[in-house]
N, C-alpha and C positions, 0 to 999 in steps of 0.2 A: 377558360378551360386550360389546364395545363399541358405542356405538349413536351417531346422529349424525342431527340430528332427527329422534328419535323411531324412528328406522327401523334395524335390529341392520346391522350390518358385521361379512359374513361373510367368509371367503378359501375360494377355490374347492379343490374337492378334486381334480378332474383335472387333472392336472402333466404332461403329456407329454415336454415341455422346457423346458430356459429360453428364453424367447421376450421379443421389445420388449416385446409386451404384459403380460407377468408381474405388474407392479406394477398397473395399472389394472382387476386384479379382483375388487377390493372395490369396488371403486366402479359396475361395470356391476352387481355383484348390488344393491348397495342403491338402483340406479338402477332395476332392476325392479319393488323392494318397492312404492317411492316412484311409480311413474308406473303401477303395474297396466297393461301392456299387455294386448290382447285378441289382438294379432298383433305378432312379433318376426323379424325376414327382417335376415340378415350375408350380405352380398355381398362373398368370399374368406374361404375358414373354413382353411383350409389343417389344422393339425393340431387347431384344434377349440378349443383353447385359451380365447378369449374366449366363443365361443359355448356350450361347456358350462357356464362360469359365469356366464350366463343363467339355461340353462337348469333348473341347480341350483338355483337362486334362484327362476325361477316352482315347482321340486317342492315348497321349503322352504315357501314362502307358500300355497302349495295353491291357484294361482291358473287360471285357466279360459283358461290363453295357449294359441295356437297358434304354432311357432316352427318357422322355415325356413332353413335352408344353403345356401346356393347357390354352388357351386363345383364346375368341370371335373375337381377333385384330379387337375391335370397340373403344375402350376407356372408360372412367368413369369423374365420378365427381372431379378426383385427376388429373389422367393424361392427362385429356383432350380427346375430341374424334378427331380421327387420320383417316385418308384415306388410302384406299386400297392400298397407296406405303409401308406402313408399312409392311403390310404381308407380300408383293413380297418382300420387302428387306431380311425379317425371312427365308423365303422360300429357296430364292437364298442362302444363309447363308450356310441354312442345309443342301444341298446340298453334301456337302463336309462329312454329318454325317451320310448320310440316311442309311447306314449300321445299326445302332442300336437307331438312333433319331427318331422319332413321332412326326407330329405338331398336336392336338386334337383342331379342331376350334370349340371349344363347350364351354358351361359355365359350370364353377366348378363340380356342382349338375350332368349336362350330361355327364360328364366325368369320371363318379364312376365309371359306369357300364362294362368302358372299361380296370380298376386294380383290381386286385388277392388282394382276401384281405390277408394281414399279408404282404406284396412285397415288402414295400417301406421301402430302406433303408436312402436316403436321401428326404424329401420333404422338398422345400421352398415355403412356403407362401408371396406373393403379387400383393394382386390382389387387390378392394377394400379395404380403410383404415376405413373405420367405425366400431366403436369397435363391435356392432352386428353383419358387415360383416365378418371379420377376426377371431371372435368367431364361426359362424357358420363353413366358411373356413374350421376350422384346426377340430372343434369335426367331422365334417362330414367325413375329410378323416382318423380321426385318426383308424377306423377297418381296414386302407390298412397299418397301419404302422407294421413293423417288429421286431423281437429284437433287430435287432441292430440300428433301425434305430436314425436318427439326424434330428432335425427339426430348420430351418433356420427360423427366423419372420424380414423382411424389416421394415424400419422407425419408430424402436421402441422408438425414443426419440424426434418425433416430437409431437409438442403439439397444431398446427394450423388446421385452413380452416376444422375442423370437425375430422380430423384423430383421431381415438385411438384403434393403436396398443399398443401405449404404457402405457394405461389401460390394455388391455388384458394381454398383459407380466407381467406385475405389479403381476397381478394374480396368473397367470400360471409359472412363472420362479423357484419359491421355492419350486411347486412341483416335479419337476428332477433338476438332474445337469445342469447347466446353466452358461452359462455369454454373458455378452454383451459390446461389441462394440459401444461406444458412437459417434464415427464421422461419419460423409457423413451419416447422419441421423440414423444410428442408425444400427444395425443388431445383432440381440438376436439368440443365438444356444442351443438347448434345446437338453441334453442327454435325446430321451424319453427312448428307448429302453433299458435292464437291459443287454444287452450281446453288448454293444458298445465295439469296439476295444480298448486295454490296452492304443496306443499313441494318443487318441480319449480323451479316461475319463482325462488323464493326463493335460490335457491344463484345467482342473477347477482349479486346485490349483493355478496353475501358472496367472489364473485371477484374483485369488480373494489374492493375496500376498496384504501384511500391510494394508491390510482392502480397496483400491483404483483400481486406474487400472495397472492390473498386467504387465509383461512382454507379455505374449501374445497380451493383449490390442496395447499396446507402440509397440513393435517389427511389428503388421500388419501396422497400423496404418500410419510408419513411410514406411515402405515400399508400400501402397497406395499410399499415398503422395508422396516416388520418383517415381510410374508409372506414376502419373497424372501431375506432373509439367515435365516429359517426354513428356509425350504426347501433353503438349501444345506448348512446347519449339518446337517439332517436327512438328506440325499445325502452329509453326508462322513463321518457316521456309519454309515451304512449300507455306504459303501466299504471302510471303516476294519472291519465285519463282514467284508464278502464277501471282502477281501485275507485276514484271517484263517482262513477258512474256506478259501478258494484256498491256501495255503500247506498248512495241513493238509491237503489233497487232494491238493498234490502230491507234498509229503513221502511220504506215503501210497503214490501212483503211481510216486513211484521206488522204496521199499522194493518194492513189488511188480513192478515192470519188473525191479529188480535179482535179485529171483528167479525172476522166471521167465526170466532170459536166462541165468543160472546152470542153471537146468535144462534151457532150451532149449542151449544148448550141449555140456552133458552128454549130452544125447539124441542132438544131433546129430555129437559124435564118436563115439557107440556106432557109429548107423547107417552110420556114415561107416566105421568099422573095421569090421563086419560086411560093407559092401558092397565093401571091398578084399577082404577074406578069399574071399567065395563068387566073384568076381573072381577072385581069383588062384586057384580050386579051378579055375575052367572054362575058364582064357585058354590052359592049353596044347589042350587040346579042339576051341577055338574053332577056335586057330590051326591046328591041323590040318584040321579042316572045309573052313578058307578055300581051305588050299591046294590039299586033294585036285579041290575046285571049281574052281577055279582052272585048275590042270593039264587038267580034262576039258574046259573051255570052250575053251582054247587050241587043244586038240587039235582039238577040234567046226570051230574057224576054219580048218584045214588040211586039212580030210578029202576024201576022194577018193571021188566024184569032186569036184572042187570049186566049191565054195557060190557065192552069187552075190558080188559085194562089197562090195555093203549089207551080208546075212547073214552073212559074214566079220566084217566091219568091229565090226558089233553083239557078235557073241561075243567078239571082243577088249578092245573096252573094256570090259564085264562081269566078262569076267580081270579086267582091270588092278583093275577095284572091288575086288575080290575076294582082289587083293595083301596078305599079312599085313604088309609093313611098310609098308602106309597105313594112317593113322593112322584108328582107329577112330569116338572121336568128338569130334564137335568140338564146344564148349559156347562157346554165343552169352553175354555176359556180359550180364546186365543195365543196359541203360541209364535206368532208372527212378529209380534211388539217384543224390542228385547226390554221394553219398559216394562211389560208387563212379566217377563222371566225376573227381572230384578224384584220387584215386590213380589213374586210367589218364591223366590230365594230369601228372602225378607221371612215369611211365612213360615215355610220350611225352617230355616234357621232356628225361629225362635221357638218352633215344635221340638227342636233338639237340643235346646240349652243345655238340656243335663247330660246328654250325651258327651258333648263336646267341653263344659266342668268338670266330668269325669275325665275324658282325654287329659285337658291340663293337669288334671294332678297325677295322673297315671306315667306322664310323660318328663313330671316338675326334675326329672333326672338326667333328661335327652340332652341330645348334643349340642355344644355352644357356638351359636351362630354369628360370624360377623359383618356385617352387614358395610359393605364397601361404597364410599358416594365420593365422585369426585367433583369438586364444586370451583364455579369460576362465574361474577358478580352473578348470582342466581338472584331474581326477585323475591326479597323480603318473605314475600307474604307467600310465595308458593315453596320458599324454602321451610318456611317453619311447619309448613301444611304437610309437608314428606318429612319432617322431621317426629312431627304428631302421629303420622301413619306408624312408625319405629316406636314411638312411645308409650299407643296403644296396642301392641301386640298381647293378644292374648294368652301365649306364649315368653316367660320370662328371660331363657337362658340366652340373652341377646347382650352382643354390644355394637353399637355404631362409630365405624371410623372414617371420619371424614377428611380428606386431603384438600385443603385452597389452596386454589391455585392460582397463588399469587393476584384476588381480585384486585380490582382495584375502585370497586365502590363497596367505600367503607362499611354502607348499610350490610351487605353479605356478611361481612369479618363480625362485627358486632350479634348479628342472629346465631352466628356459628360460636363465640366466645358466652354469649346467654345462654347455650343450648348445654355446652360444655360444665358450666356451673349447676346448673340444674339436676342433672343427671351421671353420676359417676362413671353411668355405662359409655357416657357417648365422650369419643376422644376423637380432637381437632389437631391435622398438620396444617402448620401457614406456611406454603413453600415461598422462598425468597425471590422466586424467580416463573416464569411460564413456561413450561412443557407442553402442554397438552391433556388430554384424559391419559392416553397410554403411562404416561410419567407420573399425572396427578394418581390415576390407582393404582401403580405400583407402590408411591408412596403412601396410600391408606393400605396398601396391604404389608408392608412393614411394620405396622405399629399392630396388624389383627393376631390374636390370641385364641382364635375361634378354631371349631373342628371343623367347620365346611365356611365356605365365602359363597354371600349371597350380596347379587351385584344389581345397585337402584339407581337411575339416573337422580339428577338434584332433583328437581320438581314433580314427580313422580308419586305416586301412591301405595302403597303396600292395604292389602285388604286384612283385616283387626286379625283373623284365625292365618294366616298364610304362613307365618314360620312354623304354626303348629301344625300345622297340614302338610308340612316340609319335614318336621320332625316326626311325624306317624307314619309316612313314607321310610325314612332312614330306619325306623322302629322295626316297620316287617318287611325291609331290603336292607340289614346291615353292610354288604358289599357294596351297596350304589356308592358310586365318586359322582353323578351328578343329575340332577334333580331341575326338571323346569316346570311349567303352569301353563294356563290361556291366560290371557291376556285381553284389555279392552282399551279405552281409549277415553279421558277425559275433558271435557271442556271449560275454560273459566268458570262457568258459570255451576261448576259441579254436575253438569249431565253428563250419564257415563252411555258409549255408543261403540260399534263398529266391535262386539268380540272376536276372537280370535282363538274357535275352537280349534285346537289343534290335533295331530294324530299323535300316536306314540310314537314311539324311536323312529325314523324313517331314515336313514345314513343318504340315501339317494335324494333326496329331496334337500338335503341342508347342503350337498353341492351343488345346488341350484341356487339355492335361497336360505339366509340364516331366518330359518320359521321358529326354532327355538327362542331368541329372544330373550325375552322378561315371561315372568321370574326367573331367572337362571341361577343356583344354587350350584358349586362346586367344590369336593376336598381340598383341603385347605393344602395339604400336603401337594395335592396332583399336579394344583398350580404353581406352587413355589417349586415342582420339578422341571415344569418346563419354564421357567424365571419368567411369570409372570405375563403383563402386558408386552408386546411386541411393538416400541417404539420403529414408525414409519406407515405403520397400518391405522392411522388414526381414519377414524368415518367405518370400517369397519373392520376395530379393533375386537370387538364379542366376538363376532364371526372366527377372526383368527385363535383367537383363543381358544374358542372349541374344537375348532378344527385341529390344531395341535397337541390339544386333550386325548383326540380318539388314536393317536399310538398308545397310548397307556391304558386304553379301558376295555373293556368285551362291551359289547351290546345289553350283554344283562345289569350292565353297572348304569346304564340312564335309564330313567324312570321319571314315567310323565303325569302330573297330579290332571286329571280333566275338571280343574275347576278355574272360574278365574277371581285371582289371587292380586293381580296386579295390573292398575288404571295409570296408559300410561298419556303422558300430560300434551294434549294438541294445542301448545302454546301456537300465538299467532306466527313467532319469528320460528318457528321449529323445523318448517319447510324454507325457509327463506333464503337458504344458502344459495350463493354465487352457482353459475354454472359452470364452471369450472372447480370450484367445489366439489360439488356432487359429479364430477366427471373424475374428477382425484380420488375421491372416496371408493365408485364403481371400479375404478383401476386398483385402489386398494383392496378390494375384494378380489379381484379377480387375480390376483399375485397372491392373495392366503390360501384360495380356494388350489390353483395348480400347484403352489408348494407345497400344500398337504398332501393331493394327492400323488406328486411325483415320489414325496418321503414315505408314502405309504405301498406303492405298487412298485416302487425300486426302477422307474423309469420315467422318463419326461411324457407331464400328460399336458396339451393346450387347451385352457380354456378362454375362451370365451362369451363378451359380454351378453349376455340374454334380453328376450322380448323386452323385458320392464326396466325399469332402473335398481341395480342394486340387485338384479339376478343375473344369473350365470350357470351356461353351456360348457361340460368338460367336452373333450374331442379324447374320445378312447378309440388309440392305439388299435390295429387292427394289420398290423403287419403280414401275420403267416395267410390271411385268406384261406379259412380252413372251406372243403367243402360244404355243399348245401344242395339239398334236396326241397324242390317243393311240392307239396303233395298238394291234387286238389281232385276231390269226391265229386262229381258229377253223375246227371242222366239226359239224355236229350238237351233241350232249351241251348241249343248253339247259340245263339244270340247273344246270351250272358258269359258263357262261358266262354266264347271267340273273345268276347272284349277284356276277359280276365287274363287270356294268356296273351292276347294280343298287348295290353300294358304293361306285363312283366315283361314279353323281351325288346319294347321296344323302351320301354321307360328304365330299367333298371340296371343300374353304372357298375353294379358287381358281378364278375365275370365268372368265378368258379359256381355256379350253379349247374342243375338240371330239373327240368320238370316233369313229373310223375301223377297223369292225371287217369283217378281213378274210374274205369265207365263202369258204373251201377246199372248196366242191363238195358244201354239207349236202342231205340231202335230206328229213329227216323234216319230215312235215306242221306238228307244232309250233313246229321250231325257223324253216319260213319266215315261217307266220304272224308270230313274234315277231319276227321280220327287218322286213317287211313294214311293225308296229304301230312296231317303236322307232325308225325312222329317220323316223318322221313325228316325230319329235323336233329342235328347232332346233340339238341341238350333236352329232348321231350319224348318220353314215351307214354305208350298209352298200354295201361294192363285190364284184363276184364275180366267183372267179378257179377254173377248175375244175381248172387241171393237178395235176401228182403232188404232195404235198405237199415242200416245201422251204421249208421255215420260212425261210430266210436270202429267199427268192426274195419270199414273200408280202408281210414289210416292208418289201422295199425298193421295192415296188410303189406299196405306200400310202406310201412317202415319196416318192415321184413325184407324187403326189396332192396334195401340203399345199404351200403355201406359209410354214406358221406359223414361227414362228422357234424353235423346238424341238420335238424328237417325241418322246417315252414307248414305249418299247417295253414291254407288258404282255401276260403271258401271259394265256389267258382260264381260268387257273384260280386266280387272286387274288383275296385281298378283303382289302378294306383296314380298317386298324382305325384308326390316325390319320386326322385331318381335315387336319391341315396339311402330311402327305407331299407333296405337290403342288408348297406355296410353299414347303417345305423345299429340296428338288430343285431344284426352278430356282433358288432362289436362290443354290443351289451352280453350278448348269450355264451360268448365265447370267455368272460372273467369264470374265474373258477369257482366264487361264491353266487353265482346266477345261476335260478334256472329258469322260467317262461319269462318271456321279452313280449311283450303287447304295444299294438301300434292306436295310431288315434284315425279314425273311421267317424266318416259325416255320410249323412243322408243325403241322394241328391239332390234337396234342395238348400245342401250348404251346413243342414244342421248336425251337432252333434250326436251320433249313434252311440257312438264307442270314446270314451277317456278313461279307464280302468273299470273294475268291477267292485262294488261295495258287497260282503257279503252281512247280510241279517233283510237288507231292501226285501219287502214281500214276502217275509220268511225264508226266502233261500240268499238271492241274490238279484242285485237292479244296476244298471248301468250308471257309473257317475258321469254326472251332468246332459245327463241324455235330454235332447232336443234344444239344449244351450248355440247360441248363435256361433259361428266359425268364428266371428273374431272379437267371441268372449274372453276374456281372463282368468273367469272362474274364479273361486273361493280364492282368495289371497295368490292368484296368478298359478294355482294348481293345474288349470285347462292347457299351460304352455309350458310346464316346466315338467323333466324326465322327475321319477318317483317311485320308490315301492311300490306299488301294489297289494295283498293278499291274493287276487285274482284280475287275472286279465281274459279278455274273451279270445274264443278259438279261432273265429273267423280269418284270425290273421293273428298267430301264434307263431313265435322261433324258440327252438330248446335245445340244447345237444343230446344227439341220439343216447347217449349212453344215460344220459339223466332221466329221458323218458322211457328208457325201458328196466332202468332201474328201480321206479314205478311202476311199471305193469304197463305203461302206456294209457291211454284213453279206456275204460271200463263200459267194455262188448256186453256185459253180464244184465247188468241192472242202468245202463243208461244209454240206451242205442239212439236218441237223438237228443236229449235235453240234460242242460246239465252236464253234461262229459268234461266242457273244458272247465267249470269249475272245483269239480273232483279231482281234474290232473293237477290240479294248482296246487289245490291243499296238499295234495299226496305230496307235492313238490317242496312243499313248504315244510309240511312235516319232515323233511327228508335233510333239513336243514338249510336249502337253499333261498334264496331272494328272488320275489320276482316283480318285474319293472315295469314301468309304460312309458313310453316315449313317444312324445309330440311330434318329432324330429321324423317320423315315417308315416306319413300320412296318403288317406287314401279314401275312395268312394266307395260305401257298404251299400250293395242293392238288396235291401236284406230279403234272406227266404223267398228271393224272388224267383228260386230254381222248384221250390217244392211247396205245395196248399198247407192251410192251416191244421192243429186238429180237432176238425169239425166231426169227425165220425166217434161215435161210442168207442169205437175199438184205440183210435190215436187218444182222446179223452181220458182214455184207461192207463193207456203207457205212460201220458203225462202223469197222471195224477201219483201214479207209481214209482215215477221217476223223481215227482216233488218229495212224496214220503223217502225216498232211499235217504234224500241230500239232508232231512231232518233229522233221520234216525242215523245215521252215519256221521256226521257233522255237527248235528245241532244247530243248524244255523239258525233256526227261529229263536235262538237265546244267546248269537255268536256277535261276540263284540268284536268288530273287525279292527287292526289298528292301526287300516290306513287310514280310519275314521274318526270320529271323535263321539261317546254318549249323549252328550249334547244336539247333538244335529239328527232332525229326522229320518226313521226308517220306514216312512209311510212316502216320501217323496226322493226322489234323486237328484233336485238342483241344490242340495246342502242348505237347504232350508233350516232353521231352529225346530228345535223337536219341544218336548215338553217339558216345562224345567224341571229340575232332579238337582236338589244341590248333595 
């Protein structure tokens, strides 16, 4: 074992991931050897990483530490917010520590109260990187630090995405002994304390030798580096097993799929000819049954004297049921298999040949399309196959330009220079040198002569009808600049899987996630105004592109084909990028996503890496803290309703509120007293209103009452589990083109209640992904990521008053309890505003647990009343919603496939 005075250097055994920190822990363990602390406290542990090799380090020395986490394990604007596997991973971790480890799930600030001040011998700082953050941080805990203590500061030499630690250090380094760590971003050690151990102080001189980075620097430095090029050597080995073992398992799974589909088939044309045969034993049987029935019902409709002509009426169509040459039965096919939507689109299709013949010549004048691919050594065979898709367009007015980029197997250059020859249309760059895609499609868009660019990776598919489908789009929207498709997914073996129904326009969702995608079609003009590809955005250079499109376009200019059009290629190497790669990429994303939105709102907005890879959390600005009103409709049942206000003021981190809870005529002795006691509180009153209940009627009462600049419609049978739903919501509610904010509501047993509202579900409206697991993803990570809406439900609604009463409010008239908050929506929508769902506020729906069903004729009436208002008023039973997509069922809510329609 290597030692390094006098004290072993060890490498931590818990590996989570690769993390900045990775290389700096050897050096925090033999920093524990070396300082024996008595108390260890890391403020931002996130997956544990540095603080288990700590904490490994006091087990190894057998030292008498006590050592503290403190961390919300929610996330931030640096690390991204994270799901509750995070914790459980920490959790299970400490396990092994719980003798003298602590996990404190609190924020910084809340976790004072729980250290001795003067205790801390070792504190490491990283939690937030904002120089404000990191400054408040370290002054706030420094009355827990000790004399001897050492103070650790993470990414003190990153200079991106907002960080400044390494401002603060700047600062603060010259006043103690110090030095720092320049690699794997940076870690600064601050002697604060004057009674630091003698082989403690000793490492300053030894940093700051010939004026550079001393031996201590180089000596960790070099030993990070041999743990982590361990570690990966050790992960590629272990890959290098589990592909092996994956192969053999699957090999394995198809020899046994291949037999039992062999035997299942053979079973199933047994049953299949048994079931014709006893079939055809009894169909002439049948058929005489029918008819003999038949004949006597008819007769029954004619008899004398005679029936009424309802009674008549009845026994005749009976008959008719009854007809031997109707058709017995009819079999619903299944829309589950998207195998089976492809062969009834197959069907369909060629029912409409003439249709779609007639289109092409109708169209043989439309606009000329260039078709942009940037290619770099693409395989042979999957290059000529996307070249074949371009070729067989059924649609003419095309030409393809393709940029190489600089392959360097020859095989590419040669498919690209035969492709060239063949076809006038298609024209080849060989650039001299390697750019990238951003540079390779600039350079095929230099040579495009087309009215709009339509953008195809090399190996890709384009579907036969897709530019014409693109072209009959532009035909009846002349102003579109830009045009995109659904999308699916292909395998070598030509099976197409995994579509990709998508919604129309959604502005809110593509700064989350670029859903648009393939096929993406844009003005040829639009793009050469904003010059093109955005060299340094490569991994997600689309994304930027569009996102710097939409200062030039309205809303009305994208337009979305719901067909899909383009199979995009799930080559084996297509996922296989480095992880750091795809951590470049995610970071490329997340630097197009904030510059767009800073150039578009004329102010710095922070985003944020999101749940998944390759999504992304804006953090919207919320400065002025307008007011906020929350209303909540009550009668009796204290129980629900105590735990709804009781969550709002003890869980919620925004401070300009008040609450306004409406009493609908309670009469139990407890629930006045608690009326009585809560409204002696400065931000809750209680008003009382004794008519019939009419939920629409109640809140608009109390929004007669408030002057605040927003109101919360909250049910009183909520409770909230986020702290920041609050400043989440307004911060959505309070942009000027917003109007209803919708939060995401679980049942208590974890399940999804509430993630937006689809309208057409059951004729009116159904909850999306209702009864979906909490730590779903949902359709294409829809469950986690903020979004449009059309509607969102009331139970926990934010609007600004002026919006809602510029609507009329909630509709007392025709919808006193069902339905209301989807009518405010539309009105809202009609009104020209947007309205959102955010993941980011989330809460526990007890639902209707304050008031019974409607089981009496009289509630049965109002319902059924209230459902016709929303049809004749809306149409919803024919409303194509376009958070949704026609493709996907409106008989079910988990976005199931619906019934093909091409």
């Amino acid at each position: 074992m290597v030692k390094f005075l006098e004290q072993d250097v060890c490498e931590p055994t818990y590996q989570p991931l690769i993390t900045s920190w990775v290389e700096h822990g050897p050096f925090a363990m033999w920093l524990v050897q070396a300082l024996q602390p008595k108390r260890i406290v890391e403020l931002g542990t996130h997956y544990g990483y540095s603080y288990f090799a700590m904490c490994q380090a006091v087990k190894q020395a057998k030292l008498s530490t006590e050592c503290f986490a403190v961390d919300t394990w929610a996330g931030d604007e640096h690390s991204g917010l994270y799901s509750e596997d995070v914790f459980d991973c920490v959790r299970a971790e400490n396990k092994q520590y719980d003798g003298f480890s602590t996990l404190l799930r609190k924020t910084f600030d809340e976790a004072l109260s729980d250290i001795k001040d003067g205790s801390i011998d070792l504190l490491h700082v990283d939690g937030r990187h904002f120089y404000e953050d990191v400054k408040h941080d370290f002054e706030s805990w420094v009355p827990k630090l000790s004399k001897r203590a050492v103070v650790l500061f993470h990414d003190t030499v990153v200079q991106e995405r907002g960080f400044g630690v390494y401002k603060y250090w700047a600062e603060i380094s010259d006043s103690h002994p110090s030095f720092n760590f320049t690699h794997c971003h940076g870690l600064g050690v601050l002697l604060w304390g004057p009674e630091v151990p003698l082989d403690v102080q000793n490492l300053v001189p030894l940093s700051h030798a010939k004026g550079g980075p001393g031996i201590i620097e180089s000596f960790f430095e070099a030993v990070g580096a041999s743990a982590t090029q361990k570690r990966l050597l050790e992960d590629k080995a272990e890959q290098i097993r589990a592909e092996q073992i994956e192969a053999a398992q699957i090999r394995a799974a198809q020899i046994a799929a291949e037999t039992a589909a062999q035997i299942g088939e053979a079973e199933g044309n047994i049953k299949k000819l048994a079931g014709l045969l006893a079939d055809a034993r009894r169909r002439p049987l049948k058929q005489f049954k029918r008819l003999i029935v038949r004949q006597l019902l008819l007769a029954l409709s004619k008899a004398s004297p005679p029936l009424s002509k309802r009674t008549a009426k009845r026994f005749t169509r009976s008959a008719e049921k009854r007809d031997p040459n109707r058709s017995e039965i009819r079999r619903e096919r299944s829309a589950n298999s998207y195998e089976n939507i492809l062969e009834e689109w197959s069907r369909q299709r060629l029912a409409m040949s003439k249709e779609t013949n007639d289109l092409v010549q109708r169209l043989s004048d439309g606009p000329m399309f260039s078709v942009i691919v940037p290619v770099y050594n693409t395989e042979p065979k999957l290059l000529r196959e996307m070249i074949n898709s371009i070729l067989n367009q059924s649609y003419a007015n095309w030409e393809l330009c393709i940029a190489d980029d600089a392959s360097t197997d020859m095989r590419t250059q040669e498919v690209l220079r035969d492709a060239a020859k063949s076809d006038n249309r298609i024209k080849v760059v060989f650039r001299t040198e390697n750019g990238h895609i951003s540079n390779a499609s600039n350079s095929a868009i230099e040579v495009a002569n087309g009215d709009f660019l339509v953008l195809v990776d090399h190996d890709d598919l384009l579907d036969r009808d897709a530019l014409l489908h693109v072209a009959e789009v532009i035909d009846q929207y002349p102003d579109a600049k830009i045009i995109y498709t659904d999308e699916d997914k292909i395998r070598e073996d030509g099976t197409r899987y995994d579509p990709h129904f998508k919604p129309d326009w959604n502005r809110e969702l593509l700064y989350s996630i670029n859903y648009v995608s393939h096929l993406g079609c844009y003005d040829t003009q639009l793009v050469k105004k904003i010059d093109g590809f955005r060299v340094g955005f490569e991994g997600a250079q689309d994304h930027d592109l569009l996102l710097r499109c939409l200062a030039h376009v309205s809303d009305a200019q994208i337009q979305h084909i719901p067909k899909v059009l383009y199979s995009w290629r799930a080559s084996p190497g297509s996922t296989a990028d480095s992880a750091d790669a795809k951590l470049y990429a995610w970071d490329a994303g997340v630097r197009a996503v904030s510059a767009a939105l800073t150039e578009q709102h004329g102010q710095e907005i922070e985003v944020a890496r999101g749940p998944h890879p390759f999504t992304y959390i804006p953090r919207w600005p919320n400065d002025a803290e307008p007011s906020v009103t929350i209303i909540i409709p009550t009668r009796d049942r204290l129980d629900i309703t105590k735990l709804t206000v009781d969550s709002i003021l003890e869980k919620t981190d925004y401070e300009n509120y008040e609450i306004i809870i409406v009493d609908n005529g309670s009469i139990e002795p407890e629930t006045l007293a608690w009326f009585e006691k809560i409204s002696r509180s400065a931000c809750v009153r209680v008003i009382r209103d004794d008519g019939p209940f009419n939920y629409s009627a109640l809140n608009n009462k109390a929004v007669a009452q408030t002057k605040a600049d927003i109101v919360a419609l909250v049910n009183n049978d909520i409770e909230i589990i986020s702290k920041g739903w609050l400043r989440e919501m307004v911060s959505l509610a309070s942009r000027p083109d917003v109007g209803c904010v919708g939060a995401k509501l679980y049942y208590p047993d974890n399940r999804i209640q509430h993630a937006g509202v689809i309208v057409g579900i059951g004729r009116v409206a159904g909850h999306a992904f209702k009864r979906a697991m909490r730590s779903d993803f949902g359709y294409f990570a829809r469950l986690n990521l903020p979004q449009e809406y059309t509607v969102v439900t009331g139970a926990c609604l934010v609007v600004r008053r002026d919006v809602y009463n510029a609507v009329g409010g909630l509709n007392e008239e025709h919808l006193a309890v069902a339905f209301n908050d989807v009518d405010l929506c539309l009105k809202i929508k009609a009104a020209g505003y947007r309205n959102l769902w955010t993941p980011l506020a989330e809460m526990y729906h007890h639902e209707s647990a304050s008031r019974k069903t409607d089981d009496t004729p009289e509630k049965k009436a109002r319902f059924d009343s209230e459902f016709q208002y929303m049809i004749d008023k809306w149409q919803t039973d024919t409303f194509e919603d376009p958070a949704y997509n026609p493709n996907l069922s409106l008989d079910h809510e988990d976005f199931r496939f619906g019934a093909a329609r091409w």
